[in-house]
N, C-alpha and C positions, 0 to 999 in steps of 0.2 A: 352617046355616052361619053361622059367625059374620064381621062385616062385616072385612074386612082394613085394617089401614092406606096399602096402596096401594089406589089408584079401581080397581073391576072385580078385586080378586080377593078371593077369601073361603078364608075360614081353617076347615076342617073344625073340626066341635065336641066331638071328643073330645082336640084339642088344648089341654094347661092354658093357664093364663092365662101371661103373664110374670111373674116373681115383683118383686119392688119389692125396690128399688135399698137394698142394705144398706150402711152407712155403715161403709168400712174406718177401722180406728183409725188415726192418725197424729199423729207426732210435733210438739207443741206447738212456739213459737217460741223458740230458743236463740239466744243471746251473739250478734251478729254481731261484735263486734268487743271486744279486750280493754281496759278503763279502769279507774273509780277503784271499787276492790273494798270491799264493805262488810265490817267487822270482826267477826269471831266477840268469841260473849262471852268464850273461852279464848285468843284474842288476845294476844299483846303487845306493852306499849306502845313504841313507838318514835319517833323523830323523823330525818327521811330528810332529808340534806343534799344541794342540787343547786347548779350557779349554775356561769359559764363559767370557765374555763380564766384565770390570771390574776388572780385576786379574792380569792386568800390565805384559798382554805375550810380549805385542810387547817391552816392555822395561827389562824384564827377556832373550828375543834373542837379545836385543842391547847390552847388560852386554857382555853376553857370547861371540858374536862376537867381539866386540871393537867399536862399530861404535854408533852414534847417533842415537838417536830412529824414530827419523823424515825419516831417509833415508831408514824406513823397512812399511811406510805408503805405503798402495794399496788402493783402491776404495773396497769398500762394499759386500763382496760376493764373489771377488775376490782369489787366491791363490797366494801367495808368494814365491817362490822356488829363495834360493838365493844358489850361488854355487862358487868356483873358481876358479878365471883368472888371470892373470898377470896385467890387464888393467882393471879398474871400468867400466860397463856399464850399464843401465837399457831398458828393451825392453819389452813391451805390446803386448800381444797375445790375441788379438780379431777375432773373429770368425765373417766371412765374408769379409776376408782379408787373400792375400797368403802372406804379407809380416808382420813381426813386425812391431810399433811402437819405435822407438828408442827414448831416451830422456835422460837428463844427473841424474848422480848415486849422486850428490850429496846430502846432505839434503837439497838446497833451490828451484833443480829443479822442474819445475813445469812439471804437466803430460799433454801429448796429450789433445785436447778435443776429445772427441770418444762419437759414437751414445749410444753405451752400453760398458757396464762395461767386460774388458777383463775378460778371462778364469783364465790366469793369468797372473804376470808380473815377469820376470826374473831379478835378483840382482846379478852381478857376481861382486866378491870384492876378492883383493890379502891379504885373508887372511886365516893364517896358520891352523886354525880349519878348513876349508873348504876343506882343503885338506883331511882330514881323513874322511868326509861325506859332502852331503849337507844339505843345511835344509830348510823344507818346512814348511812354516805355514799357516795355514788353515782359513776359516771362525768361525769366532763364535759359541760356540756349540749352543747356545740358536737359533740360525735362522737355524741352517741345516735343520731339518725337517726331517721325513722318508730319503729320496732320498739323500740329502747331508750324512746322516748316514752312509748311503752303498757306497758313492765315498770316506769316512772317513775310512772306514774297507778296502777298496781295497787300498788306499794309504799307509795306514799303512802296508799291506801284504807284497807290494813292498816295498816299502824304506826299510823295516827292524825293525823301534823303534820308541815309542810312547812319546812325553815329555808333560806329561799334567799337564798345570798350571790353580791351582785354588787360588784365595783370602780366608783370614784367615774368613773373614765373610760369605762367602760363604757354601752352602752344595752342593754334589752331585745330580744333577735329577736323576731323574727317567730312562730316556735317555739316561742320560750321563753312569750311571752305564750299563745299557743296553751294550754300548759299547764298556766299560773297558773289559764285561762278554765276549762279543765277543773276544775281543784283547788278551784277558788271555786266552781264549779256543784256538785262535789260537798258541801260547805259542809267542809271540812277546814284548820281554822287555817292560815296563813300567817305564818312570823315572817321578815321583812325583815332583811337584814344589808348595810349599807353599806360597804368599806373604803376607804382611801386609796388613790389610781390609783398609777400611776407618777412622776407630778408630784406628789401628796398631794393636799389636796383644793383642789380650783379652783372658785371662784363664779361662778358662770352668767351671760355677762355684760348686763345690763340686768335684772338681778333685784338686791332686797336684801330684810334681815330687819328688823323692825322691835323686836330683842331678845325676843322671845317666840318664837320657830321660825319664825313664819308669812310668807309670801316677800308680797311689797310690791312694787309696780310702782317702776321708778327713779325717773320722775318725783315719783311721791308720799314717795319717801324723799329727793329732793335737797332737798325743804323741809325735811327733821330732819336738817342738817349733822352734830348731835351722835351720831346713830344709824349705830352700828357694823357693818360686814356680815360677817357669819357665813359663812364660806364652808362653813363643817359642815350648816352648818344648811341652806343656800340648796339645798348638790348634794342631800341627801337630800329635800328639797322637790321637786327637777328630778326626780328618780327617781319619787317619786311619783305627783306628775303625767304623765309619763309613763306611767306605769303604769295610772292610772284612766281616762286619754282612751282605752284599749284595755281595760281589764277594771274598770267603774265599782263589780263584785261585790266588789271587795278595798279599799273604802275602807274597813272597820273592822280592816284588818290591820296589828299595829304595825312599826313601825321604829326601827333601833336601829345608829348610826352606832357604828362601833369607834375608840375614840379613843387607849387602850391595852390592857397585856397582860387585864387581869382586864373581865369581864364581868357585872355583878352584876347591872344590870334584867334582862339577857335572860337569866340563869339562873333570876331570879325568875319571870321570866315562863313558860318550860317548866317552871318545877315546879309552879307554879299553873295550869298547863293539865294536865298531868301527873295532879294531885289529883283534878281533873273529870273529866276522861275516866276514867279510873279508875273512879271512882265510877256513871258511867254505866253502865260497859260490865258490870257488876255488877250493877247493877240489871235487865240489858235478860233476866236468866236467873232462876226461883226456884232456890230448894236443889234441890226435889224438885220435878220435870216432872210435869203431869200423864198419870197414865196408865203411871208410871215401875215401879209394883208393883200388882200383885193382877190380877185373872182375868181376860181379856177372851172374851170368848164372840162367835162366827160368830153372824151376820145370822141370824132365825128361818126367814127367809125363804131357802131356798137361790138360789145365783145361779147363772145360765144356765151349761146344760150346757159351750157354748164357751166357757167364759173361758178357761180354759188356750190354746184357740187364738189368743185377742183379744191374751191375751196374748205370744205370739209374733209376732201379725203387728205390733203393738207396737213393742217390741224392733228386728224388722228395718225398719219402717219408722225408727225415731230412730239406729236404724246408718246405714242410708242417706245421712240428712238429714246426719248429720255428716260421712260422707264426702265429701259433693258438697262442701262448704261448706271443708272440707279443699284439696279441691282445686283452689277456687280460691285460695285463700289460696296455697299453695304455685305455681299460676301469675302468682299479684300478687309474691310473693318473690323468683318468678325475674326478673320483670323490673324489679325495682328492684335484685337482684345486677348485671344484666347492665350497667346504668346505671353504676353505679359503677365499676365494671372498666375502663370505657371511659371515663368522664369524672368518679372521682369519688376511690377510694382504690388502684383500678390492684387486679392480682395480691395484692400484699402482705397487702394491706388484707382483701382477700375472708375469709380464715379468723375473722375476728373478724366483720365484716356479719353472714356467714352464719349464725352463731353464736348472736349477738345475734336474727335473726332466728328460730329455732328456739325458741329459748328463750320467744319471746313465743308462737308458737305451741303448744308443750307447754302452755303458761298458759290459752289461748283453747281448743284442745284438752279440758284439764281443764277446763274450766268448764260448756262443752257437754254432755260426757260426763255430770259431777255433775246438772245440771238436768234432764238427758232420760230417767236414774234417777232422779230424784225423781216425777217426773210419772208415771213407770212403774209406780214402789212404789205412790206413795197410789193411784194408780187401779186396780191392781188389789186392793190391799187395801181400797180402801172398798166393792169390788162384795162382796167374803167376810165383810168382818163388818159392810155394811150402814151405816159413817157414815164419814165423813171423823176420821181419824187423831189421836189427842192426840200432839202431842210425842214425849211418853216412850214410848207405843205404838211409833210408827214406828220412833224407836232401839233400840228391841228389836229388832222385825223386820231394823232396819240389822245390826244386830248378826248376828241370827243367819243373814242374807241371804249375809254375810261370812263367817261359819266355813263353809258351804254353797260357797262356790267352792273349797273346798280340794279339793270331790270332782268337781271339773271336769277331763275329760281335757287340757285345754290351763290347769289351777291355773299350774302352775309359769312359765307364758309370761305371766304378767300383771306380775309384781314384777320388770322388767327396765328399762333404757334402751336405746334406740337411738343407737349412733354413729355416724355418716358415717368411713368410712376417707379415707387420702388416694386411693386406686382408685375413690373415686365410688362405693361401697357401702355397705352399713350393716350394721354388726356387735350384734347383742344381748348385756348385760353383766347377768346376773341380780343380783338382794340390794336389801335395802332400804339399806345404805348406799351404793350405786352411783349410788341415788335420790336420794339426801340430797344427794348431793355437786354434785345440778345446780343448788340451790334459789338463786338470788341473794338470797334474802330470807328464809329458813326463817320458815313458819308455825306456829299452833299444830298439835298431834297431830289428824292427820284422823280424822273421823268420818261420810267417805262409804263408798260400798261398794266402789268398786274405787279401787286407784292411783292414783295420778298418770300423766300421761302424759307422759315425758320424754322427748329429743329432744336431741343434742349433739353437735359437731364433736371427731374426738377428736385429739392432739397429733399425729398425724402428718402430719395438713392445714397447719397452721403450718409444720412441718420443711422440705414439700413445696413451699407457697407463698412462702416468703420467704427462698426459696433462690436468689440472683440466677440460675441457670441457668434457673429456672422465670419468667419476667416475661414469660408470652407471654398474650397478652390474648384471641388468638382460641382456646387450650386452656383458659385459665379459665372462656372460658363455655361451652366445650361440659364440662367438667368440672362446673361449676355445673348444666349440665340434666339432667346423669347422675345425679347425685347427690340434686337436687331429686325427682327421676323416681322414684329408689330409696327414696328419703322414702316419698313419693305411694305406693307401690305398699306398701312392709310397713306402714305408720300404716293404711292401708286393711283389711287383714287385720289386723291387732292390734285396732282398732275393732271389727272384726266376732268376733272370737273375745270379749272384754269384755262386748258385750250378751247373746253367745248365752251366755257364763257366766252372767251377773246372771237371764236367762228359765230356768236350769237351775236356781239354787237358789232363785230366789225362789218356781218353780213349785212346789219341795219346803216350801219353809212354807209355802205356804198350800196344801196339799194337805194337810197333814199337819193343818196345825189345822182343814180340814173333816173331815176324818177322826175326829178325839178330840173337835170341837164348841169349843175351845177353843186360844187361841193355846200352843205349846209353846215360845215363848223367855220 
């Protein structure tokens, strides 16, 4: 008899032993939260305008590019991304539509009528600064809110460079600094733009300049009667300082006071940043990846009979992971909707929060989903051919990982968005341009294996909400938890259909290349 783990009893010895404790695969650490996105080498360069309400941005990018300030007007909430062409055009990218909006670029054209306010609208003009980058200008810092914060850090990540215009009367939030700390921790340039308040520019009083920019205590300036005070000089100093007593990471960022129409250092200056970054992000890729052509041959060694299973349980475990993490996100969403309604932009307001909130989710969403495939692919392709992955290897495999979901029973439910109706439901809109038309920021062409994951209020929420018959504050939030609910419940099932594709074809390449001894993409 063998001794039992309780005192006084014993275990007959034709009973096996226990077997040891097998180590279930599980899903590595994903994204908790969305911020400042590192830039592919296929990337484009851009420079993302922010700064509040009042600060004369959109007439600080009309200087810089050449053009009237009227022709850089978008709707409310909207994004800007003007870029260029040979040919003037303007096009509206609303969500619940595979096609743009087209309508003419110049200042007197009028815009579509549209149920809700595009993601964003495209500005393509033949003009020679647009050549060296695009530029995107953003909502308001004052209305971002949380969620616009985090599609403001992920833009910036990508594009490259930040141009933040503030008025001379103006001070930094709270937020606003919050996200400078952000943009400086990820080390991505900052160009400072100063304008004339409403008063024009006023010197700070008990401050002066000693004619070289640099601010002077009163006292030690009432001894140089002859020394002039610079009120250009002195506010842009006050900003500054401000700025570094809360974020000390942006004292090598310049400043550049607007004094009139033309802008010549600070064009100078984004196009000499422009050249470098350029240059970098070019370098960060060879021509030719290793790994990109010629034979790769399976491990000599075969690998354990379960990996197909390892590999499933894989898969369902990083479906999981994303779900849960889903949903809380989606119960943090509802209760900063529910805030709002009641003390913040009221009924009206809700269709655009929500909106905005979504959107950063799709973003944090995708990113999840991206990493928890990566760690999927090379791990189970390093158990079949035996090393961890070059480059060009894996993009093969990406590649043909992706022609492989085409023969998945649920292919066709991947290349869709999700809409919220105004009924608190969600309707799916298949096509890749239905996808396009949510991006507030188009990147370069993806080279993960599945979609994006999209997410958007579609115009009959607006019709619905900011319809004065509709201003009832206690159906907006049960509206709001219907709909977040609705979220919750298909992003859950669309996640799970996503990995159980990705473990169907991936299982077929590497099944196929143990098969022939040799990868077959």
């Amino acid at each position: 008899m063998k001794p039992g783990s309780v005192p006084g009893v014993d275990v007959p010895d034709d009973v096996p032993d226990e077997p040891e404790a097998v180590e279930l695969p599980r899903c590595g650490p994903l994204p908790a939260r969305l911020g400042v996105t590192e830039p592919g080498p296929d990337e484009s360069l851009a420079v993302v305008a922010a700064g509040p309400a009042g600060a004369a941005r959109r007439e600080v990018l009309a200087a810089l590019l050449g053009v009237p300030s009227g022709m850089l007007g978008v709707p409310a909430g909207s994004c800007l991304l003007v870029r260029h062409a040979r040919v003037a055009t303007r096009a509206a990218y609303v969500p619940g539509y595979r096609q743009p909006h087209s309508y003419g670029a110049d200042q007197a054209a009028a815009g579509p009528a549209l149920a809700r306010p595009p993601r964003r609208v495209e500005l393509s003009l033949p003009k020679p600064l647009l050549r060296h980058f695009a530029v995107l200008d953003t909502p308001d810092t004052d209305v971002l809110g949380a969620a616009g914060g985090r599609l403001l850090l992920d833009a910036v990540g990508r594009a490259g460079a930040l141009l933040f215009v503030i008025g001379a009367d103006q001070v930094f939030t709270a937020a606003e600094l919050h996200l400078l700390a952000e943009v400086a921790q990820a080390r991505r340039p900052v160009f400072f733009v100063v304008t004339p308040g409403v008063g024009g520019w006023a010197a700070a009083e008990g401050v002066a300049t000693d004619g070289t920019g640099v601010s002077v205590p009163a006292t030690r300036s009432a001894s140089r009667a002859e020394v002039p005070v610079d009120p250009v000089a002195v506010t842009v100093e006050a900003h500054r300082a401000a700025l570094l007593a809360a974020v000390p990471a942006l004292a090598e960022a310049r400043w550049y006071p607007v004094h009139q129409a033309e802008h010549p250092a600070l064009r100078r200056a984004l196009v000499g940043w422009a050249a470098d970054e350029g240059l970098r992000r070019a370098s960060q890729q060879p021509p030719v990846l290793p790994g990109a052509h010629g034979r790769v041959t399976v491990t000599a060694d075969p690998p354990p009979v379960d990996w197909a299973d390892r590999l499933d349980r894989q898969t369902r475990s990083c479906a999981r992971s994303i779900r849960q993490h889903l949903a809380l996100e989606l119960a943090a969403i509802h209760l900063r909707a529910v805030q709002e309604i009641v003390f913040g932009v009221g009924c009206a307001g809700l269709p655009q929060l929500l909106d905005r909130e979504l959107e950063a989710l799709s973003l944090l969403a995708t990113a999840q989903q991206d990493q928890a495939v990566h760690e999927i692919l090379d791990e189970a392709a390093a158990r079949v051919f035996g090393a961890p992955l070059a480059e060009g290897v894996r993009r093969r495999i990406v590649a043909a990982v992706r022609w492989g979901l085409a023969d998945h029973p649920s292919a066709r439910e991947l290349d869709r968005v999700l809409l919220v109706t105004s009924t608190a439901g969600v309707a799916g809109l298949p096509g890749i341009g239905a996808m396009d038309a949510l991006a507030g920021h188009p990147g370069a062409e993806r080279a993960e294996v599945l979609p994006p994951i999209s997410i958007a209020l579609s115009g009959g929420c607006w019709q619905h909400w900011r319809s004065p018959g509709n201003d009832d504050p206690n159906g907006a939030r049960s509206w709001a938890q219907r709909a977040l609910r609705e979220v919750e419940l298909e992003l859950s099932r669309d996640v799970s259909r996503r990995f159980d594709a990705v473990r169907f074809s991936l299982d077929g390449v590497l099944s196929d290349a143990l098969d022939h001894g040799i990868l077959l993409a």
